[in-house]
C-alpha positions in Angstrom: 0.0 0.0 0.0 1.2 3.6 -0.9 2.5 5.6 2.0 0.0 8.5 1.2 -2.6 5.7 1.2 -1.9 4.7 4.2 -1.4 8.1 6.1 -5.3 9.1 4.6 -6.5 5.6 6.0 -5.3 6.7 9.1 -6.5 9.9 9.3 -10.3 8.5 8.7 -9.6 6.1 11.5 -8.6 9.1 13.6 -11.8 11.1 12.2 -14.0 8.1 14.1 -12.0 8.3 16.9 -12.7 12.2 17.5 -16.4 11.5 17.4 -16.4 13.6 13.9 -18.6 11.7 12.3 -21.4 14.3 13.0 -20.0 16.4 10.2 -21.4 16.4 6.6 -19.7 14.6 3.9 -18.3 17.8 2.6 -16.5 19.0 6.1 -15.2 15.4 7.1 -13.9 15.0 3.6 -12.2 18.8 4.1 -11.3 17.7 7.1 -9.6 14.2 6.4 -7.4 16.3 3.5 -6.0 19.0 6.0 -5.2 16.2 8.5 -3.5 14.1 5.9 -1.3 16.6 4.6 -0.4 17.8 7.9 0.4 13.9 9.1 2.0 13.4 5.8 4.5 16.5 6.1 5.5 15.3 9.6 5.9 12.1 8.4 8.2 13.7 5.9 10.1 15.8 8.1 10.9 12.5 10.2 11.8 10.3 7.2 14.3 13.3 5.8 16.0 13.1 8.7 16.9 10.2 9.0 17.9 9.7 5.0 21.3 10.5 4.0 21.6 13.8 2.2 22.3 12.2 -1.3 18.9 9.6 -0.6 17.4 13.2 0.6 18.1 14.7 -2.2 16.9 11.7 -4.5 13.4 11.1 -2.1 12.7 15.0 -3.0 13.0 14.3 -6.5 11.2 11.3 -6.5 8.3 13.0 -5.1 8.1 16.4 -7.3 8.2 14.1 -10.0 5.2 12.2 -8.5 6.9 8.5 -8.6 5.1 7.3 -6.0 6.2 3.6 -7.0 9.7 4.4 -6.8 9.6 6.8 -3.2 7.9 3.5 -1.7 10.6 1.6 -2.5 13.2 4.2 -1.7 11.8 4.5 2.2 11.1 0.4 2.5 15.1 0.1 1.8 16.4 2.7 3.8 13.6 2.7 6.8 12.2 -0.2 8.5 10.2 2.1 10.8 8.0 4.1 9.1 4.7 2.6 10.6 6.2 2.9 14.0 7.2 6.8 12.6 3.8 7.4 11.4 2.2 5.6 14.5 4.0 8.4 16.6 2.6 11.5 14.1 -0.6 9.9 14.1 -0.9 10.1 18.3 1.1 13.7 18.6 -1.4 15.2 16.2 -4.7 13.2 17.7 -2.7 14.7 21.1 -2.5 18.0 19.8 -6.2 17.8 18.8 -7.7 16.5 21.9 -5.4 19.8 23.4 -6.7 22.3 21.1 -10.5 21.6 21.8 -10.7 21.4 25.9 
């Protein structure tokens, strides 16, 4: 499954999780876009740090090119944690959330 993919699935899992369900179609699908980029950009920001600047450099490429095929395959040979990365984005942002509205 395509990173992205999987980042969106996860937001929607999170959407049930805040009780959003309340919202129309429209807002939840708003919603689920804004809280996928922002998980996605973390993600990002994690994964670049821990590439090498040359598999940086060729991720960012990759990506502005939009070959999603070949950034999978970049991040599963150089990270064997991204679930356990995006696991971590995923419950800082939901924390961050859960902050914001109390």
């Amino acid at each position: 499954m395509a990173r992205k993919e999987k980042i969106i699935i996860q937001c929607k899992d999170l959407v049930e999780e805040l009780s959003l369900e309340y919202l129309s179609l429209d807002k939840q699908e708003e919603l689920l876009i804004k809280m996928s980029e922002i998980v996605y950009s973390r993600v990002l920001e994690r994964v670049l740090e821990r590439l090498t600047e040359e598999d940086a450099l060729k991720l960012t490429q990759l990506m502005k090119e939009e070959r999603a095929g070949e950034v999978n395959e970049l991040l599963l040979e150089r990270l064997f944690d991204f679930d356990k990365i995006l696991r971590r984005e995923l419950l800082d942002f939901e924390q961050e959330i859960i902050q914001a509205v109390r």
